[in-house]
C-alpha positions in Angstrom: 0.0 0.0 0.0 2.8 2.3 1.0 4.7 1.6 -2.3 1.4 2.5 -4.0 0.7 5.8 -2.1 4.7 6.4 -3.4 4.1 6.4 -7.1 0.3 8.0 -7.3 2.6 10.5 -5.2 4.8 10.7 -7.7 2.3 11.8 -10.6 1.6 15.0 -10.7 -2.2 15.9 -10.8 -3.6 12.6 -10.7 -7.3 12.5 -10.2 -8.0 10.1 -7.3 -10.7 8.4 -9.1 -8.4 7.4 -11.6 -6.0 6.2 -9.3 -8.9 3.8 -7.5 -9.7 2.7 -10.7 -6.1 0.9 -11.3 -5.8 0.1 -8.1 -8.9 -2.0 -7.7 -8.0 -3.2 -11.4 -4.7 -4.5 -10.0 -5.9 -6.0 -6.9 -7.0 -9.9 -6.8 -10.8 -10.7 -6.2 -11.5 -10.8 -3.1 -14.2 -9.5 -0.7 -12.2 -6.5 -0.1 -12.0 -5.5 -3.7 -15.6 -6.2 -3.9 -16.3 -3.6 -1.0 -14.1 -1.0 -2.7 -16.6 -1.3 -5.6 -20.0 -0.8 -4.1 -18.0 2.1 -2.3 -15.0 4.0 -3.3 -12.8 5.2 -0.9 -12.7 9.3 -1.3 -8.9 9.1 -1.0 -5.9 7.9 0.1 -6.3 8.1 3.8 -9.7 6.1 4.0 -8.5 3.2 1.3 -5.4 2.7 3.8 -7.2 2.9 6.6 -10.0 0.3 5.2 -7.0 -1.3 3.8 -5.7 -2.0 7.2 -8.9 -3.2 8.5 -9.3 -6.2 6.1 -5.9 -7.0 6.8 -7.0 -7.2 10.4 -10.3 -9.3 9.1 -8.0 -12.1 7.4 -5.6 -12.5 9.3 -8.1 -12.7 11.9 -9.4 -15.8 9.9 -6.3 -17.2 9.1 -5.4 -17.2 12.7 -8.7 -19.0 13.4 -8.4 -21.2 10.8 -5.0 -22.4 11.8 -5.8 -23.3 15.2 -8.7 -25.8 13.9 -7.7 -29.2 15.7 -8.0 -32.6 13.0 -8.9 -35.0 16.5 -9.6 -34.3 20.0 -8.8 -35.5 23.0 -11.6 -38.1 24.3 -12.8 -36.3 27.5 -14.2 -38.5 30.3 -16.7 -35.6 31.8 -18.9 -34.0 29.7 -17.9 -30.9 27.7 -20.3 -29.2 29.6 -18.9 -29.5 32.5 -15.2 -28.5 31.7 -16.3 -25.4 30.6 -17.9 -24.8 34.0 -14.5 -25.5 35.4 -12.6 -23.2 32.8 -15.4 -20.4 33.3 -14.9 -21.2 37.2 -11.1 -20.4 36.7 -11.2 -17.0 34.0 -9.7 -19.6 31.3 -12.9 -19.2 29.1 -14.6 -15.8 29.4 -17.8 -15.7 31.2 -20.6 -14.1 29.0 -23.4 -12.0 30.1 -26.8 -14.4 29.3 -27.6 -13.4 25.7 -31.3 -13.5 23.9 -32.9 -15.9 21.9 -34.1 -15.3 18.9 -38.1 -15.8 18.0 -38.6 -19.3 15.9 -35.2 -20.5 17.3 -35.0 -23.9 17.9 -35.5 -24.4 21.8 -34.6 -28.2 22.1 -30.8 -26.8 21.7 -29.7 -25.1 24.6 -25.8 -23.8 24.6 -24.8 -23.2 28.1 -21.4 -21.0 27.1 -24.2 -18.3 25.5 -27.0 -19.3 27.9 -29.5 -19.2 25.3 -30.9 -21.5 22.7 -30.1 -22.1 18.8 -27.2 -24.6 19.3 -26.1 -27.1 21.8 -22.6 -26.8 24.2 -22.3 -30.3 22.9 -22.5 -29.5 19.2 -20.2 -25.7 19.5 -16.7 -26.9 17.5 -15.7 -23.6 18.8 -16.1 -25.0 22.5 -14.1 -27.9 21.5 -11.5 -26.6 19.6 -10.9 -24.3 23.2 -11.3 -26.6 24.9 -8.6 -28.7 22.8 -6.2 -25.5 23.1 -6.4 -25.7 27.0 -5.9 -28.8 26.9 -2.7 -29.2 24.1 -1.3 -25.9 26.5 -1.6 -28.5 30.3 -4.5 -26.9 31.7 -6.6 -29.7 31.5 
């Protein structure tokens, strides 16, 4: 981005639209490029700062997708109630009961959100923590 800032820079009395224009043209698909079409940035400032925020986003997702265990280790207590015992111990986060949504599905409970729509049992996010605590000794 900064090398790109240097050379439209560089050129005297480029028009910022044009500039977008060769940038998004030069850029590979991607949902980024796809936001910079339904809205231009106005100039250089906002495109590096949105710039850096997608950034942020996939590497965000990268770092999530990375950490996705192939196998767990078998537990012999219910998932359930480790995470009682990592909430218990401020190794998972506590959350503040959050609302279900009409027409959600009521026969799944989740006790992590406290709500329904999902079961604890069902959450791969639980278990992949869960695995991470685990991998690291706590458990």
């Amino acid at each position: 981005m900064d090398r790109i800032n240097e050379v439209c820079m560089g050129i005297g009395n480029l028009m910022p639209e044009i500039a977008m224009h060769h940038l998004i043209s030069a850029i590979r698909p991607s949902r980024f490029t796809e936001s910079l079409i339904k809205r231009s940035a106005k100039n250089m400032d906002e495109l590096r700062n949105r710039t850096t925020k997608f950034m942020q986003i996939e590497e965000h997702i990268d770092y999530h997708r990375s950490h996705i265990f192939q196998g767990y280790t078998p537990l012999i207590v219910p998932r359930g109630r480790v995470l009682d015992e990592a909430m218990q111990t401020e190794l998972i986060p506590t959350l503040k009961q959050s609302q279900t949504l009409r027409n959600t599905d009521t026969s799944k409970h989740c006790h992590y959100h406290r709500n329904y729509s999902h079961s604890t049992k069902g959450w791969k996010a639980l278990k992949d923590k869960i695995e991470e605590l685990i991998q690291v000794g706590h458990f």
